[in-house]
N, C-alpha and C positions, 0 to 999 in steps of 0.2 A: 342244891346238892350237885357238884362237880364230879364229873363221871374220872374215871384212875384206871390204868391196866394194870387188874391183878393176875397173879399165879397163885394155882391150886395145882398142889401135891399131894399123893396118898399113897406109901408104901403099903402093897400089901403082901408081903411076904414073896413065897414062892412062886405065886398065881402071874404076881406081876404088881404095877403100879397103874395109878389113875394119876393124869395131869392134865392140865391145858391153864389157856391164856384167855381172859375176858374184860369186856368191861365191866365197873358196878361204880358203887359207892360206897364210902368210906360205913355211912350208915348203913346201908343193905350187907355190906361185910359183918359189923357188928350184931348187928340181928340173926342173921343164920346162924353164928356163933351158939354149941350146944341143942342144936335141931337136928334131927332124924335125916339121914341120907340115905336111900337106899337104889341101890342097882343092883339090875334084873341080868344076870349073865356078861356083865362088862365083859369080863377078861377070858369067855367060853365058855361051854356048856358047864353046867352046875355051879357059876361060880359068882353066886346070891351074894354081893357084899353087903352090910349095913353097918351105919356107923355114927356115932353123934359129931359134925365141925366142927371141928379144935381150932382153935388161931394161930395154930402152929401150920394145919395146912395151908395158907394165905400168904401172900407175900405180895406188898405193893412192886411192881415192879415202876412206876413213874403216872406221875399224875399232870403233865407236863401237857398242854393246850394242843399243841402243834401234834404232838406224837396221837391223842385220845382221837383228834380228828381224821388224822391219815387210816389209822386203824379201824374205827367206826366208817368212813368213807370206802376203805377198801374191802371190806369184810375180812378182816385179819384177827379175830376172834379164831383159836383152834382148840380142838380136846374137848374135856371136861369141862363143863359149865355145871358148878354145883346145883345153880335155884333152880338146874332142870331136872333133878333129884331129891329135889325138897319129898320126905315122905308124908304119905296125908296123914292127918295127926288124929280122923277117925277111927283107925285101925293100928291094932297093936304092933307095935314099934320091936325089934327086937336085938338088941346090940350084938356083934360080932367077941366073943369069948375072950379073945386075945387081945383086947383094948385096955 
């Protein structure tokens, strides 16, 4: 499995938006796909999002050897990192109304 720098986008209306830059894999993208997201006050007080990953929020940005390693080497990972939002899937899930 070849690690890719992806972008994760998330409009969320008025409140603001959820982004950043990470590594994964092409697989681990695929899998989160349709899984439980939730964050606890991202964007300030009371502002609980939760939401299922769409493949619409992903975007390969280059999967390119030279580039994965300067990035993983420098810590140039920033923002949102969705699998650190992964919601745990013993407790009820609850989707955001306006999805």
């Amino acid at each position: 499995m070849a690690q890719a720098l992806y972008k994760f986008y998330k409009d969320c209306g008025r409140s603001g938006d959820l982004s950043g830059v990470f590594l994964s894999t092409p697989e681990k993208i695929e899998g989160i796909i349709g899984k439980g997201l939730y964050f606890y006050e991202v964007l300030g007080k009371h502002s609980e999002i939760s939401f299922a990953a769409d493949a619409k929020q992903f975007t390969l940005v280059t999967d390119a050897p030279e580039v994965i390693k300067v990035v993983a080497e420098h810590g140039l990972e920033s923002g949102i990192n969705p699998f650190e939002y992964l919601y745990d899937e013993e407790e009820e899930f609850d989707v955001d109304e306006d999805e």
